[in-house]
N, C-alpha and C positions, 0 to 999 in steps of 0.2 A: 685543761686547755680547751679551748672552742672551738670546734670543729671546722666552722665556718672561716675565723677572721684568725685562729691561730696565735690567738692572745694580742694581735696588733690594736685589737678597737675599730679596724675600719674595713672595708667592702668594697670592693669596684662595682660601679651601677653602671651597666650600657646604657646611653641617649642615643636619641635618633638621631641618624646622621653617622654615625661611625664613633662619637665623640665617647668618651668616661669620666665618670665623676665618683670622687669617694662621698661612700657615706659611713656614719657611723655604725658600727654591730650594733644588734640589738641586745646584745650580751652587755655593752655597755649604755643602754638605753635607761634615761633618767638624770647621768651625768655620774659625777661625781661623788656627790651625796649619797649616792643611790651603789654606787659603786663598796665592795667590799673593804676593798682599801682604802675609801675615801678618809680615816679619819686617821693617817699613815703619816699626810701632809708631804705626801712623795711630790717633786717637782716635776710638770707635765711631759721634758723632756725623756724622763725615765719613770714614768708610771704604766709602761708596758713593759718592762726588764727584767726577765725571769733567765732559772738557767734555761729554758728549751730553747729561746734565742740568743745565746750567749754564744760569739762566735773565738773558738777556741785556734782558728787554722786547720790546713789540714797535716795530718804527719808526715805523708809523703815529701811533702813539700817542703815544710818547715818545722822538723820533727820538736828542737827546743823549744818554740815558740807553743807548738802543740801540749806537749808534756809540762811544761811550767803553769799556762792557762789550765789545762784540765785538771791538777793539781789543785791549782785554788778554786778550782769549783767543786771538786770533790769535800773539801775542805767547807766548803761553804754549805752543803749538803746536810754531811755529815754533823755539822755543828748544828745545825736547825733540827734535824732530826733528832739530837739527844739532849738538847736544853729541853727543860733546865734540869734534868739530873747530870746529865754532859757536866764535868767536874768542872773544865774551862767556863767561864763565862761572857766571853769574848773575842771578836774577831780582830783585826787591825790592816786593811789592806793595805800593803804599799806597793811604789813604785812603777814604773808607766805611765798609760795616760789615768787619766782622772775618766774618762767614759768608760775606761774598763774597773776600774775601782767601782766606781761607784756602780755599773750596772751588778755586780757580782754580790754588794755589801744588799743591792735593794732586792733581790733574787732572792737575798737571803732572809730575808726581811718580812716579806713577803710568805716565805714558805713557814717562819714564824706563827706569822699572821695569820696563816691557813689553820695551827692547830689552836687557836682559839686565844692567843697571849696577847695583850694589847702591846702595840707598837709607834715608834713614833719618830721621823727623819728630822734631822734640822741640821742644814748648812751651819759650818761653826762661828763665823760673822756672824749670822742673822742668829744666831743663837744668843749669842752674847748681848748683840744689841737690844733684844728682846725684855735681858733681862735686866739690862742696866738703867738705872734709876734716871731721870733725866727730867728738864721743867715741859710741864702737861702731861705729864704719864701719868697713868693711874696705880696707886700702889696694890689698889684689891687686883687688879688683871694682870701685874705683875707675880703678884704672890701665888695667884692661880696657877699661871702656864709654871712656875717654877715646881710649886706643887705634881702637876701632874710630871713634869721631868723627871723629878726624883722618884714618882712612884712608879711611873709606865714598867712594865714587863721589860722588853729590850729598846733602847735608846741607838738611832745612829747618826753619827757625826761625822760628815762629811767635810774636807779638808781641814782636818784636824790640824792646827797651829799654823792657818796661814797669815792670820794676823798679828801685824807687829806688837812684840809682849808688852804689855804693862802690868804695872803690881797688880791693877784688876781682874783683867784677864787672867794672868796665871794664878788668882787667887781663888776667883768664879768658875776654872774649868777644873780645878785639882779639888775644891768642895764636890763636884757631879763625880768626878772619876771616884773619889775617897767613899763617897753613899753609894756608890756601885758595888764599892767594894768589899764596903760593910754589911748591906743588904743580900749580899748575891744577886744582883741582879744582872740583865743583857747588857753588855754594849757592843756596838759595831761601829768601827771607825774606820775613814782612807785618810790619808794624808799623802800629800807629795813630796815631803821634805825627806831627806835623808837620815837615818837611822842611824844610832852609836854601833851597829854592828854591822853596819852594812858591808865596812870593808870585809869581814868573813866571808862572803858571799861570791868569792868568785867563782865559785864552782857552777854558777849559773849562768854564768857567763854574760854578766850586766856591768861589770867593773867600769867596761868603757863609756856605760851609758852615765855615770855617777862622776866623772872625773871630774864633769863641770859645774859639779854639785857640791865639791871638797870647800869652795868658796862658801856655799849659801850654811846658816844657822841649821843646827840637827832639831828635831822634832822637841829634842831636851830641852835646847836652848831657847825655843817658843813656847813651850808649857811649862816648864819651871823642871828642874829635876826631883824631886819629890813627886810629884803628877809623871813626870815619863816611867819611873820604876812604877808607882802604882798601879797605872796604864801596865806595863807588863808582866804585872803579879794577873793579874784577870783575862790580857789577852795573848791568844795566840796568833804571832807575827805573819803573815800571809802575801808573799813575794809577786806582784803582778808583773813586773818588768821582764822583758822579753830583747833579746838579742838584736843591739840596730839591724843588725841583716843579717841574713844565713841564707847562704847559697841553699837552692833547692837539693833537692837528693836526687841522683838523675836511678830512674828504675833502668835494670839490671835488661843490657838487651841480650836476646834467645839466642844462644853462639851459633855459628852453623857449622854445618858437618859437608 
């Protein structure tokens, strides 16, 4: 971490007059390029998101919200540090928002990154459209990025199946998952959708958060079923969602005598 900017990338500079202006670290001086992550293709709003800024609650306060978050980052730790002999070869955030997913998936990604694996983020829209054949594409620059997808170290796929299926779709994302899964290779994924086992999960106490989600398609039903079991032969499921409310825990006041 950087001493100075604390892994943000940026600085407060005093002007004259009283006023401040951010500038950028010089930890991140040169850009992007230049930066070690740059070839990650992490998107700007979470190309600072590690665990150190991962904000978990605190327990006093909100002990489940606490313990469920710390959980999936321990989770997310743990799995970076033993890939790729780590038996599992995958992570799967779900549930919550999507800026806690995905900062935890890139955290993780990220610490990947650190031990020298190449790495590689792609929104699952932009992923797909990327690779879909269309008039003016080019096929050699297609063939490329598909190339490097299947080969990269760890892949992550952020909002895994939120586009509506078609035969394509669930034919192009269950081909990535199946070479995943044949190769041993990374994946990381969030999704928002609801999960074929979510209902087990009351013990978290999110049941209520899902009820209005009994309506929406399961993650199965937007990747195809062959791709959701495949997805879960590689990854292990990672529960982010957190209790709508929970009264704070009030501390224990000193009785008197």
């Amino acid at each position: 971490m950087c001493s100075e900017c604390r892994d943000t990338g940026w600085l407060q500079e005093r002007l004259p007059g009283g006023f401040t202006a951010s500038k950028r670290c010089h930890c991140r001086e040169g850009g992007e390029a230049a930066s070690q992550y740059g070839a990650l293709r992490l998107p700007p709003r979470f190309a600072d998101a590690t665990f150190d800024n991962f904000s978990a609650g605190v327990y006093a306060k909100e002990p489940q919200k606490h313990q469920i978050l710390t959980a999936a980052m321990a989770k997310g730790m743990l799995f970076a540090d033993g890939f790729p002999i780590e038996p599992s070869k995958g992570l799967l955030f779900h549930g919550g928002t999507m800026e806690r997913q995905t900062h935890l998936a890139v955290a993780t990604l990220k610490r990947l990154a650190d031990k020298g694996l190449s790495c590689l983020f792609f929104e699952y829209q932009d992923l797909l459209q990327a690779l879909q054949s269309r008039p003016g594409t080019a096929d050699d620059e297609r063939d490329e990025l598909a190339g490097k997808i299947n080969s990269v170290d760890v892949l992550l796929i952020e909002s895994l199946g939120e586009r509506r299926p078609t035969d394509w779709a669930q034919d192009t994302i269950y081909s990535i998952v199946k070479h995943r899964y044949h190769t041993k290779l990374g994946l990381l994924a969030t999704t928002g959708l609801p999960l074929a086992t979510m209902a087990t999960e009351a013990h978290l106490g999110t049941q209520a958060m899902y009820a209005s989600a009994r309506s929406q398609d399961t993650l199965a039903q937007r990747i195809g079923r062959q791709c959701a079991e495949m997805l879960e032969s590689i990854c292990v499921t990672v529960p982010v969602a957190v209790p709508a409310a929970e009264r704070s825990v009030p501390i224990a006041a000193r009785s008197r005598r």
